[in-house]
C-alpha positions in Angstrom: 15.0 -8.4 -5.0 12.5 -8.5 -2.5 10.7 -11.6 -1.7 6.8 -9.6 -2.3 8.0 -7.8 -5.2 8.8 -11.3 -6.6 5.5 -12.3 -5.5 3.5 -9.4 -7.3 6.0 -10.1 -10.6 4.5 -14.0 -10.9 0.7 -12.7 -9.9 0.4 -9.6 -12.1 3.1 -11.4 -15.0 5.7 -8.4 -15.0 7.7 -9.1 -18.0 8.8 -6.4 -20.1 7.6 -3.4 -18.8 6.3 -2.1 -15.4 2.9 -0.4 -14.2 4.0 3.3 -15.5 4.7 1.9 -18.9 8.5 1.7 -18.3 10.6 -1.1 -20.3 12.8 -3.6 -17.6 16.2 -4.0 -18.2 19.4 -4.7 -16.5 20.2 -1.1 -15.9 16.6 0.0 -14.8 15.2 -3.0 -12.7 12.3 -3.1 -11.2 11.4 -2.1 -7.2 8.5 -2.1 -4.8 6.4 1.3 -4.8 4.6 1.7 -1.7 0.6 2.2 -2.8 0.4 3.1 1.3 3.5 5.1 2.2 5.4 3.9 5.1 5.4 6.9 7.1 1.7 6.6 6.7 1.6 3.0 8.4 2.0 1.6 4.4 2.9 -2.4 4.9 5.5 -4.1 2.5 2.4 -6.2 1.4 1.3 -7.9 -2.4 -1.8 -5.6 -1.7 0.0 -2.3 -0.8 2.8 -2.6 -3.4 3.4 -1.9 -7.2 6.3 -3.3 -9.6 7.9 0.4 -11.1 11.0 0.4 -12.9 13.9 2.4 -10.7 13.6 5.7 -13.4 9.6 5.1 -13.1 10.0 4.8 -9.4 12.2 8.1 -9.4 9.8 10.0 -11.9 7.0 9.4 -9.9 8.3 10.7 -7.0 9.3 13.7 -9.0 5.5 14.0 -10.2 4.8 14.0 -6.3 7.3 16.9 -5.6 5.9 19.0 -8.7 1.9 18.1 -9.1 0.4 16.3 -5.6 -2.9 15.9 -7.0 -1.4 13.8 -10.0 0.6 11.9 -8.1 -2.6 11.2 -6.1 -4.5 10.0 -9.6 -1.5 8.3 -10.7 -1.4 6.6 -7.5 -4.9 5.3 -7.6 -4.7 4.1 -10.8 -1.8 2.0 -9.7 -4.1 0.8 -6.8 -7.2 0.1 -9.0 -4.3 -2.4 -10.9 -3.2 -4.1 -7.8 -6.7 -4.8 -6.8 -7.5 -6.6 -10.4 -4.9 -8.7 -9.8 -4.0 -9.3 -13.1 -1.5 -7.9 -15.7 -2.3 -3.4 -16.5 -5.6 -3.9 -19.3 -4.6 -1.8 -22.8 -7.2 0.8 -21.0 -4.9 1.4 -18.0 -1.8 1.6 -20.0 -3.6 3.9 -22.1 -4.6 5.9 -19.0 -1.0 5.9 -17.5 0.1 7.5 -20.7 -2.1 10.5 -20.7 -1.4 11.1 -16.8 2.1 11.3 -17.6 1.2 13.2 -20.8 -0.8 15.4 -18.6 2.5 16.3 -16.7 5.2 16.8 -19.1 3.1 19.3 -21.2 1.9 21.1 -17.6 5.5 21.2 -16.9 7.3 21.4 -20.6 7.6 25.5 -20.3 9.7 25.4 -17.1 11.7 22.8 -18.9 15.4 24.3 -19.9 15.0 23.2 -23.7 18.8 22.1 -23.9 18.4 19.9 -21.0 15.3 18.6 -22.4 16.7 17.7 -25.8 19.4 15.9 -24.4 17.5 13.4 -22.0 14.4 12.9 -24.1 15.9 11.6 -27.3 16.1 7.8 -27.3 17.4 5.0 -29.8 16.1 1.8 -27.5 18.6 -0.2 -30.3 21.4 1.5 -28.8 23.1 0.3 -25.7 25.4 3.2 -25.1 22.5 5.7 -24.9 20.6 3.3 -22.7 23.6 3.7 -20.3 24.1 7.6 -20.8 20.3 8.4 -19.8 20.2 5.7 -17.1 23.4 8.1 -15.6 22.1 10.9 -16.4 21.8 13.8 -13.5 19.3 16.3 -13.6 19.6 20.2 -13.3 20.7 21.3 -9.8 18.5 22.6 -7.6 15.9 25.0 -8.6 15.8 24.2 -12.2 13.2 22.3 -13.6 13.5 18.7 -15.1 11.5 16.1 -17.2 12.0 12.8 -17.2 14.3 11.5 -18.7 13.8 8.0 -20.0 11.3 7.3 -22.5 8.4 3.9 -22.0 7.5 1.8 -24.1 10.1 2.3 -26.7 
């Protein structure tokens, strides 16, 4: 683990789940999200960065491919976090959910309702499924996907 995303864990009191709403565990860990993008001169800083699960991490960059502009909101609601420096309010959380909301149902009639079925289900008491979804691929190219791990659950 990086040294600043071990940093932004003891200042912002990461514990169970990350910025999007995601829960930590051994099989989905968290990682440093660029606020600033590298290629955009984006410094591996406390300031710059965000704690996201690697399936957050992942389905935010998926929001980015799909929806820019939400990726952009998501984005500064992530930075409007950083800059509290203190733990996501029940507000923000609150707000995280609907901008994901937002996406899924924008995006839920490209979906291929099989493949949505069998990656959206969860049973958090089941360690098997846990592992499934976390290996889970999506669709090849040029089908349209969802995420596939459920937060907060």
């Amino acid at each position: 683990m990086k040294d600043v995303l071990k940093v932004i864990i003891s200042i912002y009191q990461v514990d169970k789940f990350d910025w999007m709403n995601y829960r930590i565990t051994k099989s989905n860990p968290l990682t440093y999200h660029h606020l600033v993008k590298k290629e955009y001169g984006g410094k591996e800083t406390i300031s710059n960065g965000a704690p996201l699960t690697v399936l957050a991490h992942k389905y935010l960059h998926l929001i980015e491919f799909y929806d820019k502009s939400l990726y952009n909101r998501i984005n500064d609601l992530l930075k409007e976090i950083n800059a509290q420096k203190s733990p996501p309010t029940p507000n923000q959380n609150q707000r995280m959910e609907l901008l994901l909301l937002e996406f899924e149902l924008s995006y839920a009639k490209d979906l291929k309702k099989k493949w949505h079925k069998k990656h959206t289900k969860w049973n958090p008491t089941s360690e098997r499924k846990q592992q499934q979804a976390a290996s889970c691929k999506p669709p090849q190219k040029g089908k349209k996907i969802m995420r596939k791990t459920l937060r907060r659950y």
